[in-house]
Wavefront OBJ file of the C-alpha trace (Angstrom):
o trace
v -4.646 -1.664 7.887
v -4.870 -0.185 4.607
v -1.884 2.540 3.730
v 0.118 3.713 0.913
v 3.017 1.995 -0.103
v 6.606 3.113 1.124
v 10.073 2.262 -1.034
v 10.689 -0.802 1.610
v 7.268 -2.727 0.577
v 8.053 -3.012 -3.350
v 10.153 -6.494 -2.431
v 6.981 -8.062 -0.628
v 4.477 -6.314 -3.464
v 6.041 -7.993 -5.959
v 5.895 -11.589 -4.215
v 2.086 -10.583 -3.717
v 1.049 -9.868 -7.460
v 2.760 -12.768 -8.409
v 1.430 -15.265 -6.583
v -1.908 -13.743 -7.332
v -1.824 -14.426 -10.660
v 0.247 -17.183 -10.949
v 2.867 -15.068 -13.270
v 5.576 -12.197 -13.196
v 3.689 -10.155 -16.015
v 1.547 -8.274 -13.714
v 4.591 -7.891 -10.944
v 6.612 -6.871 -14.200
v 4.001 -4.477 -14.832
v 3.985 -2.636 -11.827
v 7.743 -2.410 -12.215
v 7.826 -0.806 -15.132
v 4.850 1.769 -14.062
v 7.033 2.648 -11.059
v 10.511 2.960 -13.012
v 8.612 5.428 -16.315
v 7.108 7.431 -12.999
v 4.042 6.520 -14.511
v 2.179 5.772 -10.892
v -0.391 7.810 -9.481
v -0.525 5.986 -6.193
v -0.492 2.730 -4.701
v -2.168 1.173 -1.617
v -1.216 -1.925 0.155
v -3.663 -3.981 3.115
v -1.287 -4.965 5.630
v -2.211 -7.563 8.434
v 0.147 -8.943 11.324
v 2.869 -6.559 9.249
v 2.950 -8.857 5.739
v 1.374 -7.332 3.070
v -1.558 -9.185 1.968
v -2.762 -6.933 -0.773
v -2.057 -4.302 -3.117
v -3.683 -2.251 -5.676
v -1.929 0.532 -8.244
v -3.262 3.501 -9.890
v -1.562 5.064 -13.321
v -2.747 7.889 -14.670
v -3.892 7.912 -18.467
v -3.778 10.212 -20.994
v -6.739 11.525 -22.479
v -8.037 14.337 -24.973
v -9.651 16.000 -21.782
v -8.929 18.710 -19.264
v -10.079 16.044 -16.973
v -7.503 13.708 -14.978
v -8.361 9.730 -15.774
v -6.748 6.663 -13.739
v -6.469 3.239 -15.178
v -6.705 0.810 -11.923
v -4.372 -2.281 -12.184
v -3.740 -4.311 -11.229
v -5.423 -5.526 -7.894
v -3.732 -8.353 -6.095
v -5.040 -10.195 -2.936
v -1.763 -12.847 -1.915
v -3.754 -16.349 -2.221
v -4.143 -17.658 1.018
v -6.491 -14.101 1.269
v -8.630 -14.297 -1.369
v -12.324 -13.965 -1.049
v -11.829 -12.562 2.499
v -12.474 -9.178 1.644
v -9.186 -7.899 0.927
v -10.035 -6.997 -2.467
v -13.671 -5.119 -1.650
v -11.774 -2.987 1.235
v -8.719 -2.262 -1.225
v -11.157 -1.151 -4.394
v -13.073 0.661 -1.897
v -10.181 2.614 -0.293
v -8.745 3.266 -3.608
v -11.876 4.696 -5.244
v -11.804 7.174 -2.169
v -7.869 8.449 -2.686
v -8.610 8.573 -6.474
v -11.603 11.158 -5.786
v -8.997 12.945 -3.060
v -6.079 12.802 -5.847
v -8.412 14.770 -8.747
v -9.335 11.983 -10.735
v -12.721 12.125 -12.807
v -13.016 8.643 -13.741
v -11.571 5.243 -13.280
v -10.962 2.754 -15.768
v -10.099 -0.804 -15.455
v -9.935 -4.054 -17.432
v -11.366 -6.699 -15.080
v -13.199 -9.016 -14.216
v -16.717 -8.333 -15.551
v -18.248 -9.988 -12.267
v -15.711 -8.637 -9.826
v -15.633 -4.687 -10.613
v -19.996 -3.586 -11.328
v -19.579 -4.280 -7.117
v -17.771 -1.281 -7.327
v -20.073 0.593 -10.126
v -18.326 0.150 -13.124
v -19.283 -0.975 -16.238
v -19.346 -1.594 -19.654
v -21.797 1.202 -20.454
v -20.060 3.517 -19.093
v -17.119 3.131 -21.262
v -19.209 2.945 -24.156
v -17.744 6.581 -25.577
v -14.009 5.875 -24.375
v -11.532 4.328 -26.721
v -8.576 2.510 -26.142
v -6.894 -0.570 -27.249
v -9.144 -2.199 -24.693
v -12.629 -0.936 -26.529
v -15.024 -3.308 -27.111
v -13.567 -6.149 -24.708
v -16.281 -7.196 -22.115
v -13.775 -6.723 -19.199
v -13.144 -2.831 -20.264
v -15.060 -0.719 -17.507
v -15.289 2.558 -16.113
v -16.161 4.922 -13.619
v -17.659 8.348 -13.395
v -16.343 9.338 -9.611
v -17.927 13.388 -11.385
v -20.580 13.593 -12.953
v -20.502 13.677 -16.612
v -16.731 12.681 -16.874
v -17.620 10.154 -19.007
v -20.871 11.718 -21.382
v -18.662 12.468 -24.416
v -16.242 10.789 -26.607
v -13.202 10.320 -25.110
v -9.448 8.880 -26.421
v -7.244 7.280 -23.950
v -3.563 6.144 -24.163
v -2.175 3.737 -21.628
v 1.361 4.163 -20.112
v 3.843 2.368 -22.387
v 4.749 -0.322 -19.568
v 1.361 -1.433 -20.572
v 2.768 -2.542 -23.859
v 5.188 -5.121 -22.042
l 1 2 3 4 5 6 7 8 9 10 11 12 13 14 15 16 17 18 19 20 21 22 23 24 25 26 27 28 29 30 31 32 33 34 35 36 37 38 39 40 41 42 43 44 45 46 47 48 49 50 51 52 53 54 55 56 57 58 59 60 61 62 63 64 65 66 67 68 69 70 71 72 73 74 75 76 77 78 79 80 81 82 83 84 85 86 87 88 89 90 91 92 93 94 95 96 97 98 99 100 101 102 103 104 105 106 107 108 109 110 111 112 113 114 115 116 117 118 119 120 121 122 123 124 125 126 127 128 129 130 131 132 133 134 135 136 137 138 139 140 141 142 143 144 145 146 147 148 149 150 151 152 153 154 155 156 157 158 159 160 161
């Protein structure tokens, strides 16, 4: 089952990022977006009741009317990986981002992971960020044209650690 996250999950979230990437700086992360109020939504895959995945949404700041999300990070607790966790997570997001506004979705993945989902390189060819340039910066149109001119992004500061 695949939900939004409630105040009494954060505990078993945390646990869950960390063990996906063998480090607290991505659990750390998602701390700090919560605590600056700097999330736009978060979704969790539940199974048996334990939390076996969780994705997070933050909203960037562009020079746009439009509303941008920066997707990250994605965590799938070990033992779950490559069982489709991930896939129905992304997918479920993508769907609440278009519900919540959002024009366009950027991430800084894994180049082979996210193009599953659409995004890519090219389309974040006219958006700079600190992340420009770096093979694993990706986007998303979810409108059309949301990403055909030159746009500036800025991060939430709990991106800066």
């Amino acid at each position: 089952m695949i939900r939004h996250v409630t105040p009494a999950d954060q505990a078993a979230i945390r646990a869950v990022v960390h063990a996906a990437f063998g480090q607290a700086d991505e659990a750390d992360l998602v701390e700090r977006l919560r605590s600056a109020g700097d999330v736009m939504f978060e979704l969790v895959e539940e199974d048996g009741g334990e939390i076996v995945g969780h994705i997070l949404y933050s909203r960037l700041w562009a020079d746009s009317i439009n509303l941008f999300a920066a997707l990250a990070p994605l965590a799938v607790r070990p033992d779950r990986q490559r069982s489709g966790v991930g896939k129905r997570l992304t997918a479920a997001s993508l769907e609440t981002a278009k519900e919540f506004g959002v024009h366009a979705v950027i991430v800084l993945g894994h180049p082979e992971y996210y193009p599953k989902f659409g995004f890519s390189t090219e389309a974040s060819a006219k958006v700079k960020s600190p992340y420009s340039g770096n093979p694993a910066f990706m986007a998303l149109a979810l409108e059309d044209g949301a990403l055909d001119e030159a746009l500036l992004v800025a991060y939430p500061n709990a991106f800066n650690g």
